[in-house]
C-alpha positions in Angstrom: -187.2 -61.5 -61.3 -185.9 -58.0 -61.9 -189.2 -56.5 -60.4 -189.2 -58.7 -57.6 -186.0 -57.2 -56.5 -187.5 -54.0 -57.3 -190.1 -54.2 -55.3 -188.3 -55.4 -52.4 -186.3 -51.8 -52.5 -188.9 -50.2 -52.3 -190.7 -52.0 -49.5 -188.6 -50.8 -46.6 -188.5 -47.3 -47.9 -192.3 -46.8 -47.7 -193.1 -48.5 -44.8 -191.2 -45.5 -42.6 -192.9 -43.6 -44.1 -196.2 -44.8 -43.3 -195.4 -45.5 -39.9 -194.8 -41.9 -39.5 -197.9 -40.7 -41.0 -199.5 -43.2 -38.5 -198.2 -42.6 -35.0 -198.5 -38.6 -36.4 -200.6 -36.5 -33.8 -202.6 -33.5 -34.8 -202.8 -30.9 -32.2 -206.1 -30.6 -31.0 -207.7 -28.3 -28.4 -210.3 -30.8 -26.7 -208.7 -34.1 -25.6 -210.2 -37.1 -24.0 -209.0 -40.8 -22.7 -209.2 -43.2 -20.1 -206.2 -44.5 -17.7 -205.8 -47.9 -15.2 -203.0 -48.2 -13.1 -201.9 -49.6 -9.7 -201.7 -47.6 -6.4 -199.2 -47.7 -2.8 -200.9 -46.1 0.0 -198.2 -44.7 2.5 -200.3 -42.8 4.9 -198.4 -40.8 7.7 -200.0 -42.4 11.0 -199.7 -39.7 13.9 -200.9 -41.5 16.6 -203.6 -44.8 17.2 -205.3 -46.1 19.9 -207.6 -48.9 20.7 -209.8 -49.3 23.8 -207.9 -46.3 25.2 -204.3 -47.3 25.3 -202.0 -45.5 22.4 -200.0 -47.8 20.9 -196.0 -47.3 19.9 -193.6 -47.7 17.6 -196.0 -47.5 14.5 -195.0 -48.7 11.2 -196.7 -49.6 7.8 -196.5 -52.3 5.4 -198.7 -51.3 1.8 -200.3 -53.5 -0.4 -201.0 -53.0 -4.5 -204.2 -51.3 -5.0 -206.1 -50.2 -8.0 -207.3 -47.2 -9.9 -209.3 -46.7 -13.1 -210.3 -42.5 -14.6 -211.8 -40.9 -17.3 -210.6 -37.7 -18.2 -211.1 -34.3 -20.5 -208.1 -32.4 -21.7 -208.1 -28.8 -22.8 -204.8 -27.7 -24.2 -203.2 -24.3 -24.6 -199.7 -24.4 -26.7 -197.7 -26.1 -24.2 -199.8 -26.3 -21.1 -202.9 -28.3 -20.5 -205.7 -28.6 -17.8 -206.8 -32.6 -17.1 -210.3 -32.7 -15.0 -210.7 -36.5 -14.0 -213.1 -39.0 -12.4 -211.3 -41.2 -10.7 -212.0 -45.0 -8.9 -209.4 -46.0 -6.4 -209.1 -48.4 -4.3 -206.3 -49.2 -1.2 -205.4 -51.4 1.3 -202.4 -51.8 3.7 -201.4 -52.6 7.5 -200.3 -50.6 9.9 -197.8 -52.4 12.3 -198.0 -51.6 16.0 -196.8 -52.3 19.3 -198.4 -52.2 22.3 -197.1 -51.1 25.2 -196.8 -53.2 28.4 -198.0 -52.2 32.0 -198.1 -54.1 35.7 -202.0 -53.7 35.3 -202.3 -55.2 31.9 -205.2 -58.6 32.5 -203.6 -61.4 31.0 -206.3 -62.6 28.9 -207.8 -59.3 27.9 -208.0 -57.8 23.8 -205.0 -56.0 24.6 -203.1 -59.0 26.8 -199.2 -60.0 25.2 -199.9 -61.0 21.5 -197.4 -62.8 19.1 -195.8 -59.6 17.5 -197.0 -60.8 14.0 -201.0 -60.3 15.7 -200.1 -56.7 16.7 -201.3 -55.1 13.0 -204.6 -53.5 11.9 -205.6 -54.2 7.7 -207.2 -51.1 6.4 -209.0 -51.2 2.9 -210.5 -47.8 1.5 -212.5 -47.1 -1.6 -212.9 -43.7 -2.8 -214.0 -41.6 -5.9 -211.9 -38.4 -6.6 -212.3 -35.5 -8.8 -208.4 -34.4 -9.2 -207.7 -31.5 -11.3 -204.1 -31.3 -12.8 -202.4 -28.9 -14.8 -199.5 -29.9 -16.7 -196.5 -28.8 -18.7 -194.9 -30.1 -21.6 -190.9 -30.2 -21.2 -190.8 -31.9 -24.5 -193.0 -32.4 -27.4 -191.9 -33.3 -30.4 -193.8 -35.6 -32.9 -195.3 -38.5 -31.3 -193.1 -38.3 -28.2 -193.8 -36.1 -25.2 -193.0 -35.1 -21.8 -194.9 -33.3 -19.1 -195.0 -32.4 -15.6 -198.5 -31.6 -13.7 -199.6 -30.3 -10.3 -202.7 -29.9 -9.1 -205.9 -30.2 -6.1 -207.8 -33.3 -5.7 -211.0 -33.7 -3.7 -211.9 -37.3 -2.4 -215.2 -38.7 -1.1 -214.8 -41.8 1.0 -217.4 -44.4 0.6 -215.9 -47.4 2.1 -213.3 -46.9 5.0 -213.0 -50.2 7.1 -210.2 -51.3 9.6 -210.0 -55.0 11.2 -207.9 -56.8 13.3 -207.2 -59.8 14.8 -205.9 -59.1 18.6 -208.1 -61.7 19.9 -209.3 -65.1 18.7 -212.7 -63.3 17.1 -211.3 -60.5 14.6 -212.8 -57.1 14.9 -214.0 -54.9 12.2 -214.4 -51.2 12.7 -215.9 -48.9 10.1 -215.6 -45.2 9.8 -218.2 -42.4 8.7 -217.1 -39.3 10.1 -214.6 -38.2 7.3 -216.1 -39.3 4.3 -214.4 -36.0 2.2 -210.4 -35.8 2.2 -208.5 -33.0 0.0 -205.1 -33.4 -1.3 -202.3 -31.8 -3.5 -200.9 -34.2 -6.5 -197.8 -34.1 -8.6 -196.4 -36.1 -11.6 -194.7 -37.2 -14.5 -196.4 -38.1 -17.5 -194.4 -39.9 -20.4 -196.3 -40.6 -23.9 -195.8 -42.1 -27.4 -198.4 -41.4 -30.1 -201.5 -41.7 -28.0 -200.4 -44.2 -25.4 -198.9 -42.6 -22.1 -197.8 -43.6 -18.9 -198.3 -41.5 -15.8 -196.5 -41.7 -12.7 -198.2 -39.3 -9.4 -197.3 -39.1 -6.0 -200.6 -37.2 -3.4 -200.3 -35.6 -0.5 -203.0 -35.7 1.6 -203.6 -31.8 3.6 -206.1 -32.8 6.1 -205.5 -34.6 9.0 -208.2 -37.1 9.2 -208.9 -38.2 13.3 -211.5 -40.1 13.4 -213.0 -42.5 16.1 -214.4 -46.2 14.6 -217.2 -48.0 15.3 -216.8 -51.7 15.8 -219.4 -54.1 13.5 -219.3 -57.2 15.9 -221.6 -60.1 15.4 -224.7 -59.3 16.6 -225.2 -56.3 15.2 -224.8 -53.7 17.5 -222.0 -50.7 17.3 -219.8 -50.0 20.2 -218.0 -46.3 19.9 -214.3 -45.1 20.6 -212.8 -48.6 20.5 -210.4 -47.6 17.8 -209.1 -43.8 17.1 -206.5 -43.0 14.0 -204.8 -40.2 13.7 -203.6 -39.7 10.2 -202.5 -38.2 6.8 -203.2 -40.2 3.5 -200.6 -40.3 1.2 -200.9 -42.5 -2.4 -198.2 -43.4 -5.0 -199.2 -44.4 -8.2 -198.6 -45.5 -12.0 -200.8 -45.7 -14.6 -201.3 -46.7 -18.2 -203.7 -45.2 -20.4 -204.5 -43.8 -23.9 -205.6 -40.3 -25.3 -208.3 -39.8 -27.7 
């Protein structure tokens, strides 16, 4: 009985111990890991028109998107420099009235419309090449705390915009900006080798860019839909260090 009681002293004084010895991370100079998270597009819309008439009072309403990366890290003391391959994929609406004239037809795309009608639902996949350098505030054991700032170039593969103005919804594609270059600044927050990363991006060009519409049969009609605008992304991610 004696050792039993014993051993159960000793227990809880080892297992701290161990614990430490396991969440313990070596400083190394090559790092590598992997990171999903979720994404808010908020993009800055400057001006949009369809058919020719600008519409007003703009306003936008994101959805949750995704994001998934690979990345290598080279440290040096505190700092570090992240390269990354990134997936990321966005969607939203952008709100919109439109603005009503004595020579409006009645039963045209652009007639009076139910407010809730008056929207357009973009969706945007990209692939990015974002490269960040950060700053640890704090690193102590296991536990850490950096900042980062860096450039981020983005290829636009899929860029489509639809809406439903009339009874038949339109879709509208857009292949004239496919490249998009931004500025990116976070938080990062990590325990052992699991981190969590927090970014906000700012997009620097001005994308204006004139849609064509993909109607049924096939055929493309050009300048129905024009967006002025500047991307910007929000977004939080979970991922783990090897």
């Amino acid at each position: 009985m004696k050792k039993i009681y014993l051993l159960l002293l000793i227990l809880p004084l080892c297992f701290p111990v161990n614990a430490q010895k396991f969440i313990s991370i070596k400083d190394k100079t090559f790092n590598w890991g992997g990171k999903v998270g979720m994404n808010a597009a908020l993009p800055i819309v400057n001006s949009l028109t369809i058919d020719d008439v600008e519409m007003e009072d703009i306003r936008l309403q994101y959805k949750v998107g995704y994001q998934a990366s690979v990345f290598a890290r080279v440290n040096i003391d505190r700092f570090y420099i992240q390269p990354s391959l990134t997936w990321q994929y966005s969607e939203g609406d952008i709100r919109f009235n439109i603005p009503q004239k004595d020579n409006f037809p009645l039963d045209g795309p652009l007639a009076p419309n139910p407010v809730s009608k008056n929207r357009i639902t973009y969706k945007a996949a990209t692939l990015e090449l974002p490269v960040m350098v950060g700053y640890y505030l704090v690193k102590e054991g296991p536990y850490a705390l950096s900042m980062m700032f860096g450039p981020n170039i983005k290829y636009n593969y899929k860029n489509r915009y639809s809406t439903s103005l009339t009874d038949m919804p339109r879709e509208f594609v857009d292949n004239s900006t496919p490249f998009g270059i931004s500025l990116a600044a976070g938080l990062g927050v990590s325990i052992w080798r699991l981190f969590f990363d927090f970014s906000y991006e700012f997009g620097l060009n001005e994308v204006a860019s004139d849609f064509h519409e993909i109607n049924n049969n096939a055929a493309n009609k050009e300048g129905t839909l024009s967006i002025d605008k500047r991307t910007n992304i929000m977004s939080f991610s979970l991922g783990f260090l090897f």
